[in-house]
VODRENDO-15564 format. One record per atom (N, C-alpha, C, O): residue number from 1; residue in one letter; atom name; x negated, y, z negated. Coordinates in Angstrom, 1 decimal. Layout:
VODRENDO-15564
SITE NUM A CA X Y Z
...
//
This chain:
VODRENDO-15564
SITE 1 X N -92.2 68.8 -92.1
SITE 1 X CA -91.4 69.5 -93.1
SITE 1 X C -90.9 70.8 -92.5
SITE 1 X O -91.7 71.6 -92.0
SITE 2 X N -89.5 71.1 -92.5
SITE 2 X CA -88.9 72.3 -92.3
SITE 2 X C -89.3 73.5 -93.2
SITE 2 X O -89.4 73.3 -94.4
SITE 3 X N -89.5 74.6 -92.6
SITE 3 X CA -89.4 75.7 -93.6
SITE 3 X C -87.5 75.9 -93.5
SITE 3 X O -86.6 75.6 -92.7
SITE 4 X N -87.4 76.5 -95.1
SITE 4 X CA -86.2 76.7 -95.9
SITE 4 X C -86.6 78.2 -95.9
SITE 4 X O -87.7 78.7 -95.7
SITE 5 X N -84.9 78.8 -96.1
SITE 5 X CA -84.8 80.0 -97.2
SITE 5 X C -85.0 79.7 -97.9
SITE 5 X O -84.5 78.6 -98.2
SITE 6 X N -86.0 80.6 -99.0
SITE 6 X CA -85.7 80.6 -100.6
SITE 6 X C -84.4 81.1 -100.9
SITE 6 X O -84.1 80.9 -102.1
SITE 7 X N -83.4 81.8 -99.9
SITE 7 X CA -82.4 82.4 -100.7
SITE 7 X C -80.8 81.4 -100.6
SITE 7 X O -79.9 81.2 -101.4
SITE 8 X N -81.0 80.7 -98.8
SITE 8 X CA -79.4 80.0 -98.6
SITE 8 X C -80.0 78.5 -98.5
SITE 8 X O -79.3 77.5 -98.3
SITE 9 X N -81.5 78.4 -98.7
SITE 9 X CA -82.2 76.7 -98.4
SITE 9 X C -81.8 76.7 -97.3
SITE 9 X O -82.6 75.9 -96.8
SITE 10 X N -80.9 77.4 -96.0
SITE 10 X CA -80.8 76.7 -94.4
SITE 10 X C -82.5 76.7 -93.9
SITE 10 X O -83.3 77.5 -94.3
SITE 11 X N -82.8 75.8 -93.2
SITE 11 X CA -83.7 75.5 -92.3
SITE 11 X C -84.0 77.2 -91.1
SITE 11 X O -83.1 77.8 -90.6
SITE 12 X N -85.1 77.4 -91.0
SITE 12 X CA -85.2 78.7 -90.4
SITE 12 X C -86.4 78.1 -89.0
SITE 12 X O -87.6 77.6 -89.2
SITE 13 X N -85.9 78.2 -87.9
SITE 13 X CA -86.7 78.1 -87.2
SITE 13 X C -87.2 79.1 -86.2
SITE 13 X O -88.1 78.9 -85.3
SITE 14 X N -86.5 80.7 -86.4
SITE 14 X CA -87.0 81.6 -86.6
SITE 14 X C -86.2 82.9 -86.9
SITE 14 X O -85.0 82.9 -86.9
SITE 15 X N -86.9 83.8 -87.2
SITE 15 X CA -86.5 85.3 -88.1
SITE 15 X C -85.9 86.2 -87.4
SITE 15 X O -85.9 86.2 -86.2
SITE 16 X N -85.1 87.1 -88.2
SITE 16 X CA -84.6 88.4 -87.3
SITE 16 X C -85.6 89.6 -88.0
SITE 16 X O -86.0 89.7 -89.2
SITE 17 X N -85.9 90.4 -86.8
SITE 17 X CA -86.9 91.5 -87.6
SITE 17 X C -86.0 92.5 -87.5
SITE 17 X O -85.1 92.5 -86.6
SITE 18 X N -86.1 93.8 -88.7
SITE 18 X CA -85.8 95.1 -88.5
SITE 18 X C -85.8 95.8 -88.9
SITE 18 X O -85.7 95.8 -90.2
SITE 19 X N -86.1 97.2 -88.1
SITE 19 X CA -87.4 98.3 -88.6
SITE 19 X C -86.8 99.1 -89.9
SITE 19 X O -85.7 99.6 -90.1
SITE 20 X N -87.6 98.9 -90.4
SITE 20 X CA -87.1 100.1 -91.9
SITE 20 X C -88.5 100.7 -92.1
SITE 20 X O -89.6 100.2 -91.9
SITE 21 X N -88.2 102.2 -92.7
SITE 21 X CA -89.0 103.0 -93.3
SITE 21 X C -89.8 102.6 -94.7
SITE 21 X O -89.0 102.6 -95.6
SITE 22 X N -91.0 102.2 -94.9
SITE 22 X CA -91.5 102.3 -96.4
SITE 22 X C -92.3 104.0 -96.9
SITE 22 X O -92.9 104.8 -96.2
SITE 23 X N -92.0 104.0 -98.2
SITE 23 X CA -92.6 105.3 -98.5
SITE 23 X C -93.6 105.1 -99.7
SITE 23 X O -93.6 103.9 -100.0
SITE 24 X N -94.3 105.8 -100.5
SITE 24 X CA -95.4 105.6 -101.5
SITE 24 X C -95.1 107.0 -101.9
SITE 24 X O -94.4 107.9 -101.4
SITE 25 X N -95.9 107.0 -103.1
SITE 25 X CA -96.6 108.2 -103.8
SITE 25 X C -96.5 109.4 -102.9
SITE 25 X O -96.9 109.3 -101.7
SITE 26 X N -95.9 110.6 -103.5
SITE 26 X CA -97.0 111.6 -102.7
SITE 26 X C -96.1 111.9 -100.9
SITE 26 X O -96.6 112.7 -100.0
SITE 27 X N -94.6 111.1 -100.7
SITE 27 X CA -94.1 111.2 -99.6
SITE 27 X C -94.5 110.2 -98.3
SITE 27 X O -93.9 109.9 -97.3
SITE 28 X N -95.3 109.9 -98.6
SITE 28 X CA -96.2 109.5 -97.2
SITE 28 X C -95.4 108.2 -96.8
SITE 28 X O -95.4 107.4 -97.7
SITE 29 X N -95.0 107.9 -95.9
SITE 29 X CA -93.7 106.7 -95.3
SITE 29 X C -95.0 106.0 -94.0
SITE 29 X O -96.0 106.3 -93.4
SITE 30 X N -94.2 105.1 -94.1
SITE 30 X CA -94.7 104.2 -92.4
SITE 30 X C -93.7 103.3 -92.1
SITE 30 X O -92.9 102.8 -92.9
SITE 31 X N -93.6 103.1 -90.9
SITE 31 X CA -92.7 102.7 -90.0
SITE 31 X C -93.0 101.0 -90.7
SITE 31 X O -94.2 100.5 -90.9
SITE 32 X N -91.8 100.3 -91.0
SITE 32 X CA -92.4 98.7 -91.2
SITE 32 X C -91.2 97.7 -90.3
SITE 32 X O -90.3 97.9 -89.6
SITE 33 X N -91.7 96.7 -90.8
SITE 33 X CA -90.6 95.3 -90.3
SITE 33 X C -90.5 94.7 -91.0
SITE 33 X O -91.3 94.2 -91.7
SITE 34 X N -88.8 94.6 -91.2
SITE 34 X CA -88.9 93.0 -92.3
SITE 34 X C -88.5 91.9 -91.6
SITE 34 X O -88.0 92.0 -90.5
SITE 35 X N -88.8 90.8 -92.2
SITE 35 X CA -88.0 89.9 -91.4
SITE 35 X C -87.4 89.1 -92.3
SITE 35 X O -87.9 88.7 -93.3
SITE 36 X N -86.1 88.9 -91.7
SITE 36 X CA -84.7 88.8 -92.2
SITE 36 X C -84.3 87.3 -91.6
SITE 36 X O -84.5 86.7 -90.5
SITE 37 X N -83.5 86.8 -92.9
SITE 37 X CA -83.5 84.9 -92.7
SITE 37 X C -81.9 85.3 -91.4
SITE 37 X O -81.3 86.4 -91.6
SITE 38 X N -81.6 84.7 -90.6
SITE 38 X CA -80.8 84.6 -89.7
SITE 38 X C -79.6 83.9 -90.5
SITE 38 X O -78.4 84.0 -90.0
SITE 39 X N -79.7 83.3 -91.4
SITE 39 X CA -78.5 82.7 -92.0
SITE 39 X C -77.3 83.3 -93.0
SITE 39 X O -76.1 83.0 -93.0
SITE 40 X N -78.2 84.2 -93.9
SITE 40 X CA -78.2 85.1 -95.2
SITE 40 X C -78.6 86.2 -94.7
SITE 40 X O -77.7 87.1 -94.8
SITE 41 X N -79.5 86.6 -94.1
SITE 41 X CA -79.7 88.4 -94.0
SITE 41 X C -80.2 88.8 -95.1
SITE 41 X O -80.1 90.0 -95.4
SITE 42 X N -80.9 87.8 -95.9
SITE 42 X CA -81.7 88.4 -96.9
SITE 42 X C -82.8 88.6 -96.5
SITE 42 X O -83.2 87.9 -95.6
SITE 43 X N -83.7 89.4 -97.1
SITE 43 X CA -85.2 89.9 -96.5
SITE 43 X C -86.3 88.8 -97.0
SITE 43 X O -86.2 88.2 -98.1
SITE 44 X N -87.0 88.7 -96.5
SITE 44 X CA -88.5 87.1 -96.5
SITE 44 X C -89.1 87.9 -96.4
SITE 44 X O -88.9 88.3 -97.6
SITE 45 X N -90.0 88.7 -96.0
SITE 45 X CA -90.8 89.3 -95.6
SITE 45 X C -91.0 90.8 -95.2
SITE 45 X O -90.2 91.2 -94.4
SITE 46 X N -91.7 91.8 -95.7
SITE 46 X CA -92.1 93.1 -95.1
SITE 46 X C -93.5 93.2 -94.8
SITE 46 X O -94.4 92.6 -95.4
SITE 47 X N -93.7 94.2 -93.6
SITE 47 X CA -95.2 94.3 -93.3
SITE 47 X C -94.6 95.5 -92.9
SITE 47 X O -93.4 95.8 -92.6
SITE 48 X N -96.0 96.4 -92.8
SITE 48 X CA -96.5 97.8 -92.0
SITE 48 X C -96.5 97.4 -90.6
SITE 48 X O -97.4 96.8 -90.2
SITE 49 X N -95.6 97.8 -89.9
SITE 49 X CA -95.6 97.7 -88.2
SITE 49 X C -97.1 98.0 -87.6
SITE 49 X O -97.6 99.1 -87.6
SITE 50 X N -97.6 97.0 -87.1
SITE 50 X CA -98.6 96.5 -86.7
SITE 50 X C -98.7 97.6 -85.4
SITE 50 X O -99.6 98.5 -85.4
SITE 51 X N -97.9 97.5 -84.4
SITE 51 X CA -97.8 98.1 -83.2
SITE 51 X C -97.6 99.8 -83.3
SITE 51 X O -98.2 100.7 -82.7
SITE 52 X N -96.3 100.0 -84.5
SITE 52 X CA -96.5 101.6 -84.9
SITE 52 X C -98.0 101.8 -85.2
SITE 52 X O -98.5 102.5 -84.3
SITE 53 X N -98.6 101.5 -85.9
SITE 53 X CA -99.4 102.0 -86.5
SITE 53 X C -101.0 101.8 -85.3
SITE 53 X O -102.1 102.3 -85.5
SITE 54 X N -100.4 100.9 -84.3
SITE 54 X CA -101.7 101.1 -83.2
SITE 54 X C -101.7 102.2 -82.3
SITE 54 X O -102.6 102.8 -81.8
SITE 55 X N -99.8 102.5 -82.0
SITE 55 X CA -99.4 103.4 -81.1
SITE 55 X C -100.2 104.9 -82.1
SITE 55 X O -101.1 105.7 -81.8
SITE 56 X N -99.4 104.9 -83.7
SITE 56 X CA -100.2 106.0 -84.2
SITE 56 X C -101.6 106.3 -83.8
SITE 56 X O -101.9 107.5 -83.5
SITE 57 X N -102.7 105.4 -83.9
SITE 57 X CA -103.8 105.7 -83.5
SITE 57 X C -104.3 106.2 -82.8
SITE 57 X O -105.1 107.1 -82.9
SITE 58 X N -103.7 105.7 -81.6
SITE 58 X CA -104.2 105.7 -80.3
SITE 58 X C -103.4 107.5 -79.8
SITE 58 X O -103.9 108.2 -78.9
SITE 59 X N -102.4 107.9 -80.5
SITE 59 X CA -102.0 109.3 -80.1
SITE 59 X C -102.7 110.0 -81.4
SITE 59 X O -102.3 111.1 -81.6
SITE 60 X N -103.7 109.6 -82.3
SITE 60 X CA -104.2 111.0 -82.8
SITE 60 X C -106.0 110.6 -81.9
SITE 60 X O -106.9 111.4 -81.9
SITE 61 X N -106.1 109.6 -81.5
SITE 61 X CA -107.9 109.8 -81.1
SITE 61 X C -107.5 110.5 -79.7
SITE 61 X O -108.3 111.5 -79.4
SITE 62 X N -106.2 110.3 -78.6
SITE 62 X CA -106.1 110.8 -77.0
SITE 62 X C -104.5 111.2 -77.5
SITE 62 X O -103.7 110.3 -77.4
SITE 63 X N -104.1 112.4 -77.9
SITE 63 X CA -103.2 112.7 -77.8
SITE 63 X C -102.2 112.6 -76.3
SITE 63 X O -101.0 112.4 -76.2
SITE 64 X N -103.1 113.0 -75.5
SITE 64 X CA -102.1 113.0 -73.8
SITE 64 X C -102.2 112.3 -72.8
SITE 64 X O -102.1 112.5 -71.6
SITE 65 X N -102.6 110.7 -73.8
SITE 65 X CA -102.9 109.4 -72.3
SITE 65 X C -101.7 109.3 -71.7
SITE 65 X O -100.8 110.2 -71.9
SITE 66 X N -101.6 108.3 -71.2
SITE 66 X CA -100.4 108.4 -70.4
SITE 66 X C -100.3 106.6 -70.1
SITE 66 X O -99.3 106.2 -69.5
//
């Protein structure tokens, strides 16, 4: 069985991602990804950028690795 859009039904055999800003309460934003059907350009999916938010880490525990 093929995965479908829910939005054009085309068959997706895989996603376009692209970075957008999410924000909450209070200002506070994070870098995210959505991922976007290739056929429509409608959005499937958002998450919190996985890799932003490791790169964040890793520059507040060692600010000056290299």
């Amino acid at each position: 069985m093929a995965a479908r859009c829910p939005h054009c039904n085309a068959i997706v055999s895989r996603l376009n991602l692209e970075e957008m800003t999410s924000s909450a309460l209070f200002g506070q934003e994070w870098r995210t990804i959505a991922y976007v059907c290739p056929m429509c350009q409608k959005i499937l999916s958002t998450q919190i950028d996985p890799i932003a938010i490791k790169t964040d880490i890793i520059n507040a525990i060692a600010p000056n690795h290299v």
